[in-house]
C-alpha positions as CSV (number, residue, x, y, z in Angstrom):
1,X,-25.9,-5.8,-18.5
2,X,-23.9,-3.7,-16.1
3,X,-20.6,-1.6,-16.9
4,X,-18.5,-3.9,-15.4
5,X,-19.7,-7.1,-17.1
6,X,-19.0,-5.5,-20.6
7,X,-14.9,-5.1,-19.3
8,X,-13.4,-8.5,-20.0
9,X,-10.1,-7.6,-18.0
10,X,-12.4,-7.7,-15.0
11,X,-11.9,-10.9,-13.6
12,X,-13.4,-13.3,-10.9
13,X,-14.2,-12.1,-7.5
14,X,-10.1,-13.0,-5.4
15,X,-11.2,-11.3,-1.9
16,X,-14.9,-10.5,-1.1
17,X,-15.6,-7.0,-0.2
18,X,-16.1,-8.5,3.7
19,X,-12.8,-10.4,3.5
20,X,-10.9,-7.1,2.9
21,X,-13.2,-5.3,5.9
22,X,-12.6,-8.2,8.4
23,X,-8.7,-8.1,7.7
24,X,-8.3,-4.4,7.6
25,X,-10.4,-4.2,10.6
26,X,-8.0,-6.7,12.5
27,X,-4.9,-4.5,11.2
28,X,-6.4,-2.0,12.4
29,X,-7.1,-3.2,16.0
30,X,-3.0,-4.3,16.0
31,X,-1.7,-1.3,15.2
32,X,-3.8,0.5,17.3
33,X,-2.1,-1.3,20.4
34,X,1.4,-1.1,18.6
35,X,0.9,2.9,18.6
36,X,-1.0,3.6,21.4
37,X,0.0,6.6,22.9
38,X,2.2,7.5,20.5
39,X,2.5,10.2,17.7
40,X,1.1,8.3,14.5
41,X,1.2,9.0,10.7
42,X,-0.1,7.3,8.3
43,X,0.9,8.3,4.5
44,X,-0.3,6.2,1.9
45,X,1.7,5.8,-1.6
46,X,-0.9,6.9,-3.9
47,X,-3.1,5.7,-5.8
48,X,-3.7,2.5,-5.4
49,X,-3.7,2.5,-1.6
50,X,-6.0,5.0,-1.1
51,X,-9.2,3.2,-0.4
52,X,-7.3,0.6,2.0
53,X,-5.7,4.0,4.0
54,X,-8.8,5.5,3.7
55,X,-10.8,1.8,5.7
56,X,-7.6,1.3,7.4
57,X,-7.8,5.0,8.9
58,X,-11.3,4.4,10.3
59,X,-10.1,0.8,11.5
60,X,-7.6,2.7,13.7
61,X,-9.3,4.0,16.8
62,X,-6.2,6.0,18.0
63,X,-5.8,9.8,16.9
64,X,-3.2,10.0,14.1
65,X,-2.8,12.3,11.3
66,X,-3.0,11.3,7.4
67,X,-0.6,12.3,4.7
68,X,1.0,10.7,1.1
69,X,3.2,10.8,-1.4
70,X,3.5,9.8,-5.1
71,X,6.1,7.8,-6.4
72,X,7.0,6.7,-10.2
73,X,9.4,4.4,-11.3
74,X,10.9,4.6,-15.1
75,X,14.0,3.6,-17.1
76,X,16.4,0.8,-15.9
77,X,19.9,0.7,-14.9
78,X,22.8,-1.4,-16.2
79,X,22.6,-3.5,-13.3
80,X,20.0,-5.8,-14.4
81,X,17.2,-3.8,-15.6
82,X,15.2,-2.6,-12.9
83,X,13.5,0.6,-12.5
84,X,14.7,3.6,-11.0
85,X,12.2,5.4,-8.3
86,X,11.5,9.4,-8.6
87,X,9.2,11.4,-6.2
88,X,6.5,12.5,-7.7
89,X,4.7,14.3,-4.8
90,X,6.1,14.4,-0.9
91,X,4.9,14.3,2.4
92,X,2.9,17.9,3.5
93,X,3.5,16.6,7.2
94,X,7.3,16.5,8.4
95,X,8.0,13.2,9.7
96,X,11.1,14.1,11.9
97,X,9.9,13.1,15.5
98,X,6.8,11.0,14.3
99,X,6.2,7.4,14.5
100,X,5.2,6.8,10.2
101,X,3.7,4.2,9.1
102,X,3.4,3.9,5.4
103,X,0.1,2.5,4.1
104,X,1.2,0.2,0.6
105,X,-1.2,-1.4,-1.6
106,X,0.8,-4.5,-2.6
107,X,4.9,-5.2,-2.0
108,X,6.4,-6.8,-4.7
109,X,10.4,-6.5,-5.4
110,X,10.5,-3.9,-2.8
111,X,12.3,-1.4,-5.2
112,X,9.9,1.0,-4.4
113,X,9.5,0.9,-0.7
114,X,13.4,0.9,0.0
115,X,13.5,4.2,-2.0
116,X,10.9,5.7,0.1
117,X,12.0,4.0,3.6
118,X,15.9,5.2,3.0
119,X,14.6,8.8,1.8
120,X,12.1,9.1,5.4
121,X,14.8,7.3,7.4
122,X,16.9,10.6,6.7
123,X,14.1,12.8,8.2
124,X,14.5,11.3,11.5
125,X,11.1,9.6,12.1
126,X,10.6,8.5,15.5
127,X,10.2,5.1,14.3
128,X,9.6,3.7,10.5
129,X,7.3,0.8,9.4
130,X,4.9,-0.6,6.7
131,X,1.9,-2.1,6.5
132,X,0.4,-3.6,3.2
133,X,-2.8,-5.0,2.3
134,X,-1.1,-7.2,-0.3
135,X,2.6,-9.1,-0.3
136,X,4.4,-10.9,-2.4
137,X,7.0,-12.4,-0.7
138,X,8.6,-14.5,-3.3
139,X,9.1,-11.5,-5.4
140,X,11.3,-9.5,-3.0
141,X,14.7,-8.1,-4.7
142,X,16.0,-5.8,-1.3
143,X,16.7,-8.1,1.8
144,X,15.5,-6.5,5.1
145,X,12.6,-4.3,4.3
146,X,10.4,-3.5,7.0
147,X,7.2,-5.1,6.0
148,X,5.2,-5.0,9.5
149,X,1.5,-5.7,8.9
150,X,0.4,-7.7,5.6
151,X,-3.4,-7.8,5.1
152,X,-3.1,-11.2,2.3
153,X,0.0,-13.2,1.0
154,X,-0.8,-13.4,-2.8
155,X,-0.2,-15.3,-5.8
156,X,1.1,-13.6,-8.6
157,X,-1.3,-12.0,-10.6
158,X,-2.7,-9.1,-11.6
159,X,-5.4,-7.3,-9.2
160,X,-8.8,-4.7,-10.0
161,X,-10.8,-2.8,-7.6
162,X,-10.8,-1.7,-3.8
163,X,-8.2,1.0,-5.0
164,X,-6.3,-1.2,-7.6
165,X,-6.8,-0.4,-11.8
166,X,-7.2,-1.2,-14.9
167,X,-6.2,1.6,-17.2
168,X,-7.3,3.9,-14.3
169,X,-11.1,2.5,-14.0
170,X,-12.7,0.3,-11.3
171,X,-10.6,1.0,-8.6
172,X,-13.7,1.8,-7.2
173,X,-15.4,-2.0,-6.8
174,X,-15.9,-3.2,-3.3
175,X,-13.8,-5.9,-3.8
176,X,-10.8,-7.5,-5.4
177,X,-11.1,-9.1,-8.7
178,X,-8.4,-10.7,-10.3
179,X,-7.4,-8.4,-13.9
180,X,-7.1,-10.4,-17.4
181,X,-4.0,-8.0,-18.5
C-alpha cells in the first residue's frame, strides 16, 4: 500500500495529470501571442501556484522573467467578516514598465487578488492581468477583477496535488484530486 492510499483526505482523481498539461499548454500558447514582443513577468502567489507557474513557464515560448510574492490573509473586519490581506514576501523584480501577469492557483472571492492587483497597479506596470488554473466564478465578492486566462471553472470543493495541500503534503501528485477536509 502506497503513502498516498493510507491519507483518507486524498480524494478521487478531479483532473488527470494530462488534462492539466493539455490546458496549461493551450494557456500557454495564448498568452504567448497576447505578449509577444513585449516585456513579460510572470509572479506566481506562492505556494500553491508554484507547480502550475513552474508548467505554465515552459508552456510559454516567449522570453519572460519569473518572480512572486507571498500573501496571508487573517482576522476579519466589522464589515462582514472577511479577511484582511498582508504581504508576506514581495516582488524581487520592479514591475514599473513591465507587462505582469500574475500566475493564481484558484480565484475564489477575489479578496486576495484585488489586494495584490490595487498594490502593483500603484507601481506603474505596463499593463496588469491574471491568469488562473482554477475559478470560481460564483464565489466572487469584488466586481471587475481582472481574471484573463482560467485553466478550469470548478465546483466548490476542496483541491490536493499539482501544487495544492493538505496540511502542507501532496502538493506534489501529478494530478488534482479532490481533498476530504
Amino acid at each position: 500500500m502506497s503513502l498516498i492510499e493510507t491519507d483518507t483526505r486524498v480524494g478521487e482523481v478531479f483532473l488527470s495529470a494530462e488534462e492539466l498539461r493539455a490546458r496549461v499548454e493551450e494557456l500557454g500558447a495564448e498568452i504567448a501571442t497576447d505578449y509577444a514582443d513585449r516585456d513579460l513577468l510572470l509572479i506566481g502567489l506562492l505556494k500553491a501556484s508554484f507547480v502550475f507557474l513552474a508548467d505554465l513557464s515552459r508552456a510559454v515560448p516567449i522570453s519572460h522573467q519569473i518572480d512572486f510574492v507571498e500573501l496571508a490573509g487573517y482576522g476579519s473586519d466589522t464589515t462582514g467578516g472577511h479577511s484582511r490581506v498582508r504581504l508576506l514576501q514581495d516582488t524581487g523584480i520592479p514591475v514599473t514598465g513591465l507587462d505582469v501577469l500574475l500566475v493564481e492557483d484558484v480565484v475564489d472571492t477575489g479578496l486576495t487578488l484585488h489586494y495584490l492587483c490595487k498594490l502593483l497597479r500603484l507601481r506603474q506596470p505596463a499593463s496588469l492581468r491574471v491568469v488562473t488554473l482554477l475559478d470560481r466564478p460564483y464565489r466572487r465578492l469584488v466586481e471587475d477583477l481582472p481574471v484573463d486566462y482560467v485553466g478550469f471553472t470548478v465546483p466548490d470543493e476542496f483541491f490536493v496535488g499539482y501544487g495544492f495541500d493538505i496540511d502542507e503534503r501532496w502538493r506534489n501528485l501529478p494530478d488534482l484530486r479532490l481533498a476530504k477536509l
